[in-house]
PLY file of the C-alpha trace (Angstrom):
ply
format ascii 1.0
element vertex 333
property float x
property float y
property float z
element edge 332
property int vertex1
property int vertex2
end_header
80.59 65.53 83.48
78.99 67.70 81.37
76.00 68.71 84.22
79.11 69.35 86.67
80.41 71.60 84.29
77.13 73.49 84.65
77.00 73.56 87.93
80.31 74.79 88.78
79.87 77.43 86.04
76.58 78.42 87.43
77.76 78.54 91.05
81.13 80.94 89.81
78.30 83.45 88.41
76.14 83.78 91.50
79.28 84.06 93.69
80.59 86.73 91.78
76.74 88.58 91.42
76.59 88.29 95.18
80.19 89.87 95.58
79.05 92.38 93.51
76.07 93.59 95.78
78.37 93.82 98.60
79.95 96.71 98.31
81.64 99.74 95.85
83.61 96.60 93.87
84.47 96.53 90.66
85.30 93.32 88.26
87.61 93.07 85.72
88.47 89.69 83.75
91.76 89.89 81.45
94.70 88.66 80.37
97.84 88.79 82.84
100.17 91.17 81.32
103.61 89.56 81.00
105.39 93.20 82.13
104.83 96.22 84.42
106.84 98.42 82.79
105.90 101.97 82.30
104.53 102.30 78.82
104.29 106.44 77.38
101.11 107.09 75.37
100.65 110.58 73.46
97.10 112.12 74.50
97.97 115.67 72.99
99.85 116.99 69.88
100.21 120.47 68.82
100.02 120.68 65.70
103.43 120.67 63.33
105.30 118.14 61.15
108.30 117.70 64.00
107.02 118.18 67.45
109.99 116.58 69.58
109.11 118.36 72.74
107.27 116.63 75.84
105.40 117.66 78.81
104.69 114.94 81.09
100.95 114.32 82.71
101.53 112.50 86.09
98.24 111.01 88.04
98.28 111.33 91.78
94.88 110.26 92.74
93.09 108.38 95.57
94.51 107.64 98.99
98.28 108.65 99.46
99.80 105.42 101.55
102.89 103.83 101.52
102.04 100.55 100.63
100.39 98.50 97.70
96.42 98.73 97.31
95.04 95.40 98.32
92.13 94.18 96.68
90.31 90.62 96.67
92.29 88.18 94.53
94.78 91.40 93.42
97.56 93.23 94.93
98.10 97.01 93.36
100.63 99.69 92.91
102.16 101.42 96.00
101.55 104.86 95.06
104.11 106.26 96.43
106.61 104.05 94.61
104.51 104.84 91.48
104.69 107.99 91.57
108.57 108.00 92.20
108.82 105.56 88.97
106.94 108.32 86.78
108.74 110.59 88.31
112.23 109.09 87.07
110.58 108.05 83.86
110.33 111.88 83.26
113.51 112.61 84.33
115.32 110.41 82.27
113.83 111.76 79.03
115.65 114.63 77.78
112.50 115.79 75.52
110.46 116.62 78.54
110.87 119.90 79.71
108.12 120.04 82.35
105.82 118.23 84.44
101.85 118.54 85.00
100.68 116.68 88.40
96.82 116.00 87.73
95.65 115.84 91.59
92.45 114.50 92.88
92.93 112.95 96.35
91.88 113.65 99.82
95.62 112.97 101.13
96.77 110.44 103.21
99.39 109.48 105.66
102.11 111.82 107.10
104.71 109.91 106.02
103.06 108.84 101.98
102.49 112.98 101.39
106.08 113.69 103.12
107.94 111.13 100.69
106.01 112.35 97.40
106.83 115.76 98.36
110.13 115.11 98.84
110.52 112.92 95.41
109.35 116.08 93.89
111.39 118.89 95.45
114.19 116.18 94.28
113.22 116.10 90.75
112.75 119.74 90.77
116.16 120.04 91.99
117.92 117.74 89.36
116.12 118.21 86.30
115.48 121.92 86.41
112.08 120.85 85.23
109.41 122.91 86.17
105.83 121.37 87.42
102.30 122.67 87.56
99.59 121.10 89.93
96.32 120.93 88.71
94.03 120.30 90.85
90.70 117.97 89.43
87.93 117.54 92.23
90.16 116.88 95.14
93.13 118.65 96.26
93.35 118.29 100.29
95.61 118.01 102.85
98.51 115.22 101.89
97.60 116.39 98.12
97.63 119.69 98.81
101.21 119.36 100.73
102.65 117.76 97.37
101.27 120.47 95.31
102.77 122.99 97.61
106.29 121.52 96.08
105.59 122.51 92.41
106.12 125.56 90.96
102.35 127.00 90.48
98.69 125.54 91.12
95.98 125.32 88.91
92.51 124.56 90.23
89.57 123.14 88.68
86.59 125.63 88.98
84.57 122.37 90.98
87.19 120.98 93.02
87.88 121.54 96.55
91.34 121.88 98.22
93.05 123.41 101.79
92.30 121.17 104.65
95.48 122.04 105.86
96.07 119.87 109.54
96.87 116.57 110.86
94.86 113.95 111.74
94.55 110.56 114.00
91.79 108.61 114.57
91.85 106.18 116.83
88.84 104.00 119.07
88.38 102.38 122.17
86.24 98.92 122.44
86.79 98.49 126.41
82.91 99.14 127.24
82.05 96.48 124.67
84.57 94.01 125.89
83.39 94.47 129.71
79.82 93.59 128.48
80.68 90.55 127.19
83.11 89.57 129.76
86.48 89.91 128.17
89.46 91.71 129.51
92.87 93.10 128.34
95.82 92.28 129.67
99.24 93.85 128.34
102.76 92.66 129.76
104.67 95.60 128.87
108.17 97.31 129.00
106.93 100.38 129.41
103.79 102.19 130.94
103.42 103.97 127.22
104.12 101.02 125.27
100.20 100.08 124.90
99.97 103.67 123.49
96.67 104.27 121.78
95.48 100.41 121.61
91.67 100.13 121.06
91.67 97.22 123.97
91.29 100.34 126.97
90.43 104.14 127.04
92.55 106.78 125.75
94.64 107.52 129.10
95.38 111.21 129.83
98.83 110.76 129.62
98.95 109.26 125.82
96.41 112.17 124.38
99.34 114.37 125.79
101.95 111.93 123.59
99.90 111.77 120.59
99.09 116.07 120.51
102.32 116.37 121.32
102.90 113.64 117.65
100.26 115.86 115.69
101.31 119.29 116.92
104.86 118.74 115.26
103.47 117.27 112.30
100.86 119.98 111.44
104.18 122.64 111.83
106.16 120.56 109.72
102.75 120.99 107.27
102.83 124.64 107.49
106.46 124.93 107.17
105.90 123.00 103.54
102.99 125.41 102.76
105.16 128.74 103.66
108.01 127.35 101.37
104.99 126.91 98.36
102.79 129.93 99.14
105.47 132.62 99.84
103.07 135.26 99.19
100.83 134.10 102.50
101.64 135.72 106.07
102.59 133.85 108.30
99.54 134.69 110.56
96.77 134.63 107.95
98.18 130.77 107.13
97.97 129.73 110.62
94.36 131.36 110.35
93.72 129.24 107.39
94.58 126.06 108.60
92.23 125.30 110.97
91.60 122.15 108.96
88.21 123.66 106.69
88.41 122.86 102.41
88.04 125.69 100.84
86.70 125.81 96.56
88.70 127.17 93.72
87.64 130.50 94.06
87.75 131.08 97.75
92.20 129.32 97.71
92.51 131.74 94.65
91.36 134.52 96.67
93.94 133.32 99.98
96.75 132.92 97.54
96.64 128.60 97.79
96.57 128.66 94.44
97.66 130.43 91.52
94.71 129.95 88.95
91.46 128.36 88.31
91.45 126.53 85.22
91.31 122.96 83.57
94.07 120.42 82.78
94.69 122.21 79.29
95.47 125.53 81.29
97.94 123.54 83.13
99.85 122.07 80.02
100.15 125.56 78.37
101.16 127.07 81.57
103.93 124.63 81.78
104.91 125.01 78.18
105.12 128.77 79.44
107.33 127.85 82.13
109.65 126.17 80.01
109.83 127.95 76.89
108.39 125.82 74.81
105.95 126.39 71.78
104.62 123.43 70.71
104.88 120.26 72.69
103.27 116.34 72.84
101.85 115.44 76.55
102.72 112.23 77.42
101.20 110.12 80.47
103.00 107.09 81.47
100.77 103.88 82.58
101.44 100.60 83.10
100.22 98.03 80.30
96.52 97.83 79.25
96.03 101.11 81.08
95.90 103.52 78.00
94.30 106.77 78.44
92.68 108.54 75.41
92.51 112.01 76.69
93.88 114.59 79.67
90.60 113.84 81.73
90.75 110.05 81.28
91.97 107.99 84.48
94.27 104.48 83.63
92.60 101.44 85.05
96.18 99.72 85.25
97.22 102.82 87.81
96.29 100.82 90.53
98.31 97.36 88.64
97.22 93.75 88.22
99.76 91.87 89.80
98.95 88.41 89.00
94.97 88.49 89.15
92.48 87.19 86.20
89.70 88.41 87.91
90.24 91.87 89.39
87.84 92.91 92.85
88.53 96.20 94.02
88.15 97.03 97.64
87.92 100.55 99.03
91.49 101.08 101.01
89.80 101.93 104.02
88.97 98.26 104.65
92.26 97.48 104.47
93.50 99.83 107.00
96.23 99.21 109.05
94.49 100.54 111.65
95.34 104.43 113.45
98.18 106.63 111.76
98.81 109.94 111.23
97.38 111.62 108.71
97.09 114.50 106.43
93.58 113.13 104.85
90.29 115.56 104.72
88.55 112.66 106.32
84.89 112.88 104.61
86.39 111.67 101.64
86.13 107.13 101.56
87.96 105.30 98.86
0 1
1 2
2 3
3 4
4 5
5 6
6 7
7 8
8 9
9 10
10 11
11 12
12 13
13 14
14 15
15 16
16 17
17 18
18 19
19 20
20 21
21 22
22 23
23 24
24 25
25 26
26 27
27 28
28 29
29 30
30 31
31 32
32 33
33 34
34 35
35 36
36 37
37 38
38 39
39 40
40 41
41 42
42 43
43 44
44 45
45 46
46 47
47 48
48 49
49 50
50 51
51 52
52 53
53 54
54 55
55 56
56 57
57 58
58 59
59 60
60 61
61 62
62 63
63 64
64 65
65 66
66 67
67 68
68 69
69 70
70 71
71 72
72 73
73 74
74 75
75 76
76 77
77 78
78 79
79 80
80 81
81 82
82 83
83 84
84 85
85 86
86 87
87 88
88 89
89 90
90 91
91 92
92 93
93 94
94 95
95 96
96 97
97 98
98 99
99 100
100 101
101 102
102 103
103 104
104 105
105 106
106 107
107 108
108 109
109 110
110 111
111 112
112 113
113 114
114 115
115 116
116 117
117 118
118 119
119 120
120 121
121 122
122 123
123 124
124 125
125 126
126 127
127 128
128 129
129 130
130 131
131 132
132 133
133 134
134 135
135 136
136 137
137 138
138 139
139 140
140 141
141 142
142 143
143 144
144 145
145 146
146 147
147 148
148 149
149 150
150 151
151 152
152 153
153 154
154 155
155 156
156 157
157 158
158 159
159 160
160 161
161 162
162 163
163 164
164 165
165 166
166 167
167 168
168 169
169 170
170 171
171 172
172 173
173 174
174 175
175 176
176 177
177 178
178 179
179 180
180 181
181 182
182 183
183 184
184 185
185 186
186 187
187 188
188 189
189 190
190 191
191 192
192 193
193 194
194 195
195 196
196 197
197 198
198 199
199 200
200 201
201 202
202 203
203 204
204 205
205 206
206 207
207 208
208 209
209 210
210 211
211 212
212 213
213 214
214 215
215 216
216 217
217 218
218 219
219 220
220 221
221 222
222 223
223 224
224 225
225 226
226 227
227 228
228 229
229 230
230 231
231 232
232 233
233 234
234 235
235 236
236 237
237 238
238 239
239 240
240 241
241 242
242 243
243 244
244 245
245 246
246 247
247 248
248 249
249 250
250 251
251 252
252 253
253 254
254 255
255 256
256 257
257 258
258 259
259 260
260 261
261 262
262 263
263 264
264 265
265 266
266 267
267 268
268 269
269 270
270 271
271 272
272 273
273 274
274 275
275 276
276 277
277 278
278 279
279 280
280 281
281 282
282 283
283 284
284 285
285 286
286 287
287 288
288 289
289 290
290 291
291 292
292 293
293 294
294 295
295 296
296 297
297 298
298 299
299 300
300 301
301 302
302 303
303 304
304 305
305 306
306 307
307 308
308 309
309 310
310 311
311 312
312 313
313 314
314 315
315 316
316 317
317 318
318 319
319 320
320 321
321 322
322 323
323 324
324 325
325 326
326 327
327 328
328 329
329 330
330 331
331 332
């Protein structure tokens, strides 16, 4: 009994060494928390004996989708959802008075960026809140659409932000499937009802369909970006969005953002914005994902749902395959 022990012990190590070779993963072994509940930890205090006054740190990081992060042997938070939950956590305490969004994503879908947005104009409209985006590392495309809904944008001085546009990405594996003798056959309704599948080459008549999907999205884009940036023409935005990043100092310079600064310069504008003097900045996590500073990132963001051992997978392995997207594409999770 004993030498089986060993074995099996010893065979549960090298499978999880070899896993961990494989790829950007990531283990974590620890108690199942018994609750998901948003938990508020303090990572600031001005300094005063009574200090009832909150502003609220919010993480929106990673890829925007509207589902829950998969992972091996874990399921995660939807971040959309998330984001809506801190989002009413905020708004439901009376002793915040403003919101910081701490941004570094690529973007993501059409539909993920479009709902945050929304959540926020929403809370905006509500609470009478104001928010400040600040912008750490990555601020693009579905990112920089939700920061468009706040009510200034702070940059860090190395992050990168703009790629203003609409994406889809899409492939064809016909050749490789003639080589090898295999053919496609669809029984359809309609002649357009195969739209975009991978099994034959992009037909003239979809890539008219599918610019005709991505032309209306990338208005609806600007549209969000002339409501946010009021102070950029019309023409010189259509100019900008030709899809290119741009750094902190060259969106200060076209008006994307407001200021370059760090996550502090975001709290104390928003304590501006509010009228507030002294304040404590709360961020809201889920359990065993305390953060010990405004530059930390929560582990439990992404949640352990039921998982001892915790394998993260990048979320472009578990694509659903082609959407549309507002995503600067370089960027792989």
């Amino acid at each position: 009994m004993a030498k089986a022990n060993i074995r099996f012990y010893t065979a549960l190590f090298l499978s999880l060494v070899v896993l961990a070779g494989c790829g950007p993963t990531a283990f974590r072994i620890e108690s199942v928390p018994t609750r998901q509940q948003l938990e508020e930890t303090q990572i600031q205090r001005d300094k005063g004996l009574f200090v009832p006054d909150k502003i609220a740190v919010i993480d929106v990081d990673g890829l925007l989708i509207n589902r829950r992060k998969r992972g091996f042997m874990r399921e995660g938070d939807n971040p959309v959802s998330l984001f809506v939950e801190k989002l009413d956590k905020a708004a439901e305490d009376r002793r915040v008075k403003a919101v910081v969004l701490r941004l570094n994503s690529p973007g993501g879908t059409v539909a993920a960026s479009d709902i945050m947005y929304h959540s926020l104009r929403e809370f905006k409209r509500e609470t009478g809140k104001p928010v400040v985006a600040c912008i750490l590392g990555l601020g693009c495309s579905g990112a920089y659409y939700l920061a468009c809904g706040s009510d200034g944008i702070v940059a860090q001085p190395g992050s990168v932000t703009g790629s203003i546009g609409t994406i889809m990405q899409t492939f064809s594996v016909a050749g490789t499937m003639e080589k090898i003798g295999v053919k496609a056959v669809a029984i359809k309704s309609g002649e357009l009802k195969d739209l975009g599948s991978p099994l034959h080459d992009l037909r003239a008549e979809e890539r008219k369909v599918l610019e005709g999907i991505i032309s209306q999205f990338f208005e609806q884009f600007l549209t969000v970006v002339q409501k946010g940036r009021k102070k950029i023409p019309e023409r010189k935005l259509r100019g900008l969005a030709d899809g290119r990043v741009f750094t902190a100092q060259e969106a200060l310079q076209e008006k994307l953002i407001d200021k370059i600064g760090y996550p502090e310069d975001g709290i104390e504008w928003a304590k501006e914005l509010t009228g507030v003097q002294k304040a404590r900045v709360v961020i809201y996590h889920r359990p065993l994902g305390h953060k010990a500073n405004v530059y930390s990132s929560a582990m439990s963001d992404d949640g352990v749902v039921g998982a001892l051992i915790n394998v993260e997978l990048p979320d472009w392995l578990s694509s659903n395959g082609a959407q549309f997207l507002y995503l600067w594409q370089p960027f792989v999770e």
